[in-house]
C-alpha positions as CSV (number, residue, x, y, z in Angstrom):
1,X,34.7,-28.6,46.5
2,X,32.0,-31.4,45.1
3,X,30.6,-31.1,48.3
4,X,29.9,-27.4,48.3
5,X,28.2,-27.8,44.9
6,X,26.0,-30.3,46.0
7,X,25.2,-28.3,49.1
8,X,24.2,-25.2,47.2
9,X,22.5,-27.2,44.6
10,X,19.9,-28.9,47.4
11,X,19.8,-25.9,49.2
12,X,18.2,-24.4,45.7
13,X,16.4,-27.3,45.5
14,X,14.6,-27.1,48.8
15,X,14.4,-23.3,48.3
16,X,12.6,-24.1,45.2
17,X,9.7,-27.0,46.8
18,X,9.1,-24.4,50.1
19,X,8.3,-21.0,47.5
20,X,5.7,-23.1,45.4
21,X,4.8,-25.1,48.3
22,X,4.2,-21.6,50.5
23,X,2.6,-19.7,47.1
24,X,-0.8,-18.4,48.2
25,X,-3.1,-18.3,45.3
26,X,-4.3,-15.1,43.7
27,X,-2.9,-12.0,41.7
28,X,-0.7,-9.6,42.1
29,X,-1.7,-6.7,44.0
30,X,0.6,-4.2,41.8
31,X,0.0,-5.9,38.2
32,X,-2.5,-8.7,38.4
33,X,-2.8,-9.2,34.7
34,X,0.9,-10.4,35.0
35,X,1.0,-13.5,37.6
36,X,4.1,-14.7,36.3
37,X,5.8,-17.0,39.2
38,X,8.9,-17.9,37.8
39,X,10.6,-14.5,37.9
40,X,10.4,-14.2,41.8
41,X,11.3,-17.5,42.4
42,X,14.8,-16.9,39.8
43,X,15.5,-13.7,42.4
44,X,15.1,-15.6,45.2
45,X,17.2,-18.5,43.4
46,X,19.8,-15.8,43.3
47,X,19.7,-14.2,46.3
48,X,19.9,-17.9,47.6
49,X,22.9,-18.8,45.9
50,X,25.0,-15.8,47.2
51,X,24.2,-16.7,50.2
52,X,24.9,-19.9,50.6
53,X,28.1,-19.1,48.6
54,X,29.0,-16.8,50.9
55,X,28.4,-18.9,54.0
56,X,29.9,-21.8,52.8
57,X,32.8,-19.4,51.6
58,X,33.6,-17.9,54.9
59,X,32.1,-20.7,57.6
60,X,34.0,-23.7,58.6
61,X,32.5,-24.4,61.8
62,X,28.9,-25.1,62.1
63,X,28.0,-25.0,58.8
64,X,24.6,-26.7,59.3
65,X,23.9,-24.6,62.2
66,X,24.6,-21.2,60.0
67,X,22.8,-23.0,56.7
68,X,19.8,-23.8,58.5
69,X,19.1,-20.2,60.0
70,X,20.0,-18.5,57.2
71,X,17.0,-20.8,55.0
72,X,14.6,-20.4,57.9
73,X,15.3,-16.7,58.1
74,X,15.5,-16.0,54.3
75,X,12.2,-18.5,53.5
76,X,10.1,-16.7,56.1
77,X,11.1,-13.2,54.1
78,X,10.0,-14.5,51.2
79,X,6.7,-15.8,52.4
80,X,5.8,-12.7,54.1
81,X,7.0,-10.9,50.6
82,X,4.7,-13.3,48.7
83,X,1.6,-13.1,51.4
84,X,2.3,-9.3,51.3
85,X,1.8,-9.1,47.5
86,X,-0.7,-11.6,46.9
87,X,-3.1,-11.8,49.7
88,X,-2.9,-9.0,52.2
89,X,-2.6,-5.7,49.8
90,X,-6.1,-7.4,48.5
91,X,-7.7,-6.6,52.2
92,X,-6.7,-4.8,55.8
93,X,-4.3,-6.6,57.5
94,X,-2.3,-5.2,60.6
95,X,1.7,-5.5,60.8
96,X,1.3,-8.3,63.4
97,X,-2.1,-10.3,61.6
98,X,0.0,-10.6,58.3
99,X,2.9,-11.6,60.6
100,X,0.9,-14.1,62.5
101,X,-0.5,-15.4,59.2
102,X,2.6,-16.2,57.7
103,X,4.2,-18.2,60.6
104,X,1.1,-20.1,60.9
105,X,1.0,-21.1,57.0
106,X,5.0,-21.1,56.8
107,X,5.2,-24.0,59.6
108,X,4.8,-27.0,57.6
109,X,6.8,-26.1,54.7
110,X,9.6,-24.6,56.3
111,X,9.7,-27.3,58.7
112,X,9.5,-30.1,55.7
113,X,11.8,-28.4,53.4
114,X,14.3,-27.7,56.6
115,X,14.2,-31.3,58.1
116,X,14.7,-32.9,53.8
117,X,17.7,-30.2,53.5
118,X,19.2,-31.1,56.7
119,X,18.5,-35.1,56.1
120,X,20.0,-34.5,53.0
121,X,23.1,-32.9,54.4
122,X,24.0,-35.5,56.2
123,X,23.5,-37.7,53.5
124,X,25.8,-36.1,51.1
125,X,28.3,-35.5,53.9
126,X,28.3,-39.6,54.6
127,X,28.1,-40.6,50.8
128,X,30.9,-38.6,50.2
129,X,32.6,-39.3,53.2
130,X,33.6,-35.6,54.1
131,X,34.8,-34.8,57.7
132,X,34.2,-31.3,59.3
């Protein structure tokens, strides 16, 4: 049970570092005045920790394997979500520009934040002696 907590707590964590990290700067395409940050990042906070729950819930086997996709998966959402509303609505992006601009500038975080959530995995999983 600790274990699961701490999981879900550094996958929040690392959820956390990769949405400011990915952030583009500017406004709000649908309210600029408001440019509030912390209210999209306390959704994705949320959606994150239901899905982790869930996957630590229901998955015995592979649990890494399953973590790790679902992160890539959900952070690449996000930052196409946050591109989406900050940067292309402001201009004349195509489907597959705005697609292609978001892998390109989600590379290094998602592959930083990944590689410190799995180090940290295994970490956890040795400090607290757990066996799968």
């Amino acid at each position: 049970m600790k274990i699961k907590i701490i999981i879900l707590l550094l996958t929040i964590l690392t959820t956390s570092i990769q949405y400011y990290w990915f952030l583009p700067h500017g406004r709000f395409c649908s309210d600029p005045i408001d440019n509030n940050i912390w209210l999209p990042l306390l959704f994705i906070l949320f959606l994150i920790f239901i899905g982790t729950t869930l996957i630590i819930m229901f998955s015995k086997k592979k649990l890494l394997i399953k973590l790790s996709l679902f992160l890539t998966l959900f952070w690449l959402f996000f930052n196409y979500q946050s591109f989406n509303d900050r940067v292309s609505c402001w201009s004349t992006y195509l489907f597959y520009e705005e697609i292609s601009e978001v892998l390109s500038l989600s590379l290094i975080p998602i592959g930083i934040c990944l590689t410190i959530f799995i180090l940290g995995y295994f970490f956890l999983r040795k400090l607290l002696k757990v066996n799968e």
